[in-house]
C-alpha positions as MATLAB code, in Angstrom:
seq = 'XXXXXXXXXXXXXXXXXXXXXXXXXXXXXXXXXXXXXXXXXXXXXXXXXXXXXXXXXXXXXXXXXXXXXXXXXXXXXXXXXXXXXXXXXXXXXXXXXXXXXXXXXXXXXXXXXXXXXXXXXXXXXXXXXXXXXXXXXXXXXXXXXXXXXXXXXXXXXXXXXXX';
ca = [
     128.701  105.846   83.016;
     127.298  109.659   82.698;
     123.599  109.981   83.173;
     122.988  111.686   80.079;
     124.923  109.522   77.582;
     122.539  106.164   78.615;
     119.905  105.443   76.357;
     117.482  104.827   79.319;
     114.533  101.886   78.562;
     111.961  103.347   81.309;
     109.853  100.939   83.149;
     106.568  102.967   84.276;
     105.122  101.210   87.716;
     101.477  103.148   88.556;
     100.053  102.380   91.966;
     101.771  101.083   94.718;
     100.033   99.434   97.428;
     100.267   95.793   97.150;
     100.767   94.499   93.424;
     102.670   97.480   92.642;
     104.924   97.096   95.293;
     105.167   93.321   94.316;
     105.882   94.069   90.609;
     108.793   96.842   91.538;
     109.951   94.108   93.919;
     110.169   91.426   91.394;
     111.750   93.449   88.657;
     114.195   94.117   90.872;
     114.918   90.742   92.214;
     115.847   90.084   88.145;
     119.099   91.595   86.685;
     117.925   94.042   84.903;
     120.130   95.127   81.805;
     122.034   98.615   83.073;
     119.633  100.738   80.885;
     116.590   99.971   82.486;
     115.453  102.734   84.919;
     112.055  102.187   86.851;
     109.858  105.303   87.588;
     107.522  103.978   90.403;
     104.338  106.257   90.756;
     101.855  106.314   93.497;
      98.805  109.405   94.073;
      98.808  109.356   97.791;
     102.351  110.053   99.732;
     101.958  106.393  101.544;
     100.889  103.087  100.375;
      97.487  101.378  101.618;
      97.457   98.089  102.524;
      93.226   97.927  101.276;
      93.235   94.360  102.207;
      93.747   95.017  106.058;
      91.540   98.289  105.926;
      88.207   96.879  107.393;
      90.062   95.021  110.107;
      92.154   98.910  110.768;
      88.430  100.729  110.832;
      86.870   98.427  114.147;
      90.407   97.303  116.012;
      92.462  100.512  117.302;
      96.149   99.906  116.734;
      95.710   98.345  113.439;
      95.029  102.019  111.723;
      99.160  102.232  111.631;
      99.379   99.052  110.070;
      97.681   99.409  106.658;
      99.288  102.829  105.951;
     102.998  102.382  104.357;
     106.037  104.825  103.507;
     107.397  104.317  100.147;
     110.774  104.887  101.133;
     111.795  101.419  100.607;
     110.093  100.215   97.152;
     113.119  100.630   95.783;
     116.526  101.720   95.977;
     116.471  105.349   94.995;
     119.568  106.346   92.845;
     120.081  107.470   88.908;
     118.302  104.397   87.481;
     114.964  104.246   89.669;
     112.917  106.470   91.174;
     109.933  106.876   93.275;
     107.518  109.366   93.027;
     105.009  109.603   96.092;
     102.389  111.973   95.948;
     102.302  112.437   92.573;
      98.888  112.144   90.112;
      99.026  111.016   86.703;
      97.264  113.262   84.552;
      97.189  111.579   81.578;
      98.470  108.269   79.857;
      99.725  107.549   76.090;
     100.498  104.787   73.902;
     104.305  105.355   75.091;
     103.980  108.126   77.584;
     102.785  109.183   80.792;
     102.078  112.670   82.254;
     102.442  113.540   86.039;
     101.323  117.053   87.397;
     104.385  118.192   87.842;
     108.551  117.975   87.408;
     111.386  116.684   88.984;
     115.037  117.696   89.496;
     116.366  114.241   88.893;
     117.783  113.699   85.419;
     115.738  112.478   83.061;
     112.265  113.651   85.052;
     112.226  117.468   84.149;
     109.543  117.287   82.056;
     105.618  116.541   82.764;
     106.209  113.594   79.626;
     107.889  110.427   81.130;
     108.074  108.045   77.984;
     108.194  104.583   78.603;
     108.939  101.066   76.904;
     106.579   99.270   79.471;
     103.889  100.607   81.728;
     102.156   98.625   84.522;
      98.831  100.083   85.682;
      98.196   98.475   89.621;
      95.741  101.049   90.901;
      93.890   98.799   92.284;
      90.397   99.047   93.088;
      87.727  101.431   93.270;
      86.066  100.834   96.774;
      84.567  103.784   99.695;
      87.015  104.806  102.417;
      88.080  102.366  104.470;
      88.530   99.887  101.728;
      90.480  102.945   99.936;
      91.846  105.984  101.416;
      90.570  109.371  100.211;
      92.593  111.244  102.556;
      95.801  113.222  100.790;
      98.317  112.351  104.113;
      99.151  109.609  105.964;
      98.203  111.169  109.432;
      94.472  112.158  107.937;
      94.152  108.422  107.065;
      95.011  107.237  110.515;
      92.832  109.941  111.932;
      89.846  108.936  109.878;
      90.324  105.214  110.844;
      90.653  106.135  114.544;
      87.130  108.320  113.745;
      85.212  105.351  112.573;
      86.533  102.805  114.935;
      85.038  105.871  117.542;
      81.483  105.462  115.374;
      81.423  101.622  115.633;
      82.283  101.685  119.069;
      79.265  103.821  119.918;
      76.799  102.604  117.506;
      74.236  100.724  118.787;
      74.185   96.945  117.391;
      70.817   95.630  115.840;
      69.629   91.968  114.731;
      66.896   91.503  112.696;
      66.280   87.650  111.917;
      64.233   86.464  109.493;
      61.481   85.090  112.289;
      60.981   89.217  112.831;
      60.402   89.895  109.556;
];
């Protein structure tokens, strides 16, 4: 079937560090009807396991493990489509904007309209809880800073017999 003679039914997916990746995951463990296309959006270039963050901040090694590619959300052909690193400027009734375009059909406009949108961004939390890095090597370098600043600190107890 040409590209440009399906009537695509786009299924928006915003956020992908754990439920997003879970929702993509389970859409696509359904047949889905051949005009369904899934965009899958994410800010960062890499998803963040938040979950696994605090243990990734105080035990080196573990900085690695909480930092994902997206390569493998989903397979990437004409009817899905991930796009990493890649804000969402604004959101409609039945469209979404990104901050920029895409050569693949069907993405060369800012104005993705959808028939269903799932928003998983997730949480708002400090860094480590939530990355505010823009790469995937300044989020490994900041965890490998603070797990540098715990392991100098010097530990305190103050019990309530002190007080």
């Amino acid at each position: 079937m040409k590209y440009s003679s399906i009537n695509w039914k786009y299924i928006v997916v915003v956020g992908l560090s754990a439920a997003g990746t879970d929702i993509v995951s389970v859409l696509l463990a359904k047949p889905l009807p051949d005009n369904n296309r899934i965009i899958a959006i994410e800010r960062p270039p890499f998803a963040y396991w938040g979950v696994g963050s605090l243990r990734a901040a105080v035990i080196p090694g573990w900085e690695e493990k909480v930092i994902m590619s997206l390569n493998n959300v989903c397979p990437e052909d004409e009817s899905h489509k991930v796009l990493a690193a890649t804000p969402v400027v604004s959101l409609s009734e039945r469209t979404i904007e990104i901050d920029r375009t895409f050569p693949e059909p069907g993405l060369h406009e800012r104005f993705i309209p959808f028939d269903f949108c799932v928003l998983a961004t997730g949480s708002v939390y400090p860094f480590p809880t939530r990355p505010h890095q823009k790469t995937k090597e300044e989020a490994i370098d900041d965890s490998r800073q603070t797990q540098r600043e715990l392991a100098e600190a010097e530990l305190s107890y103050v019990s309530e017999v002190d007080q």
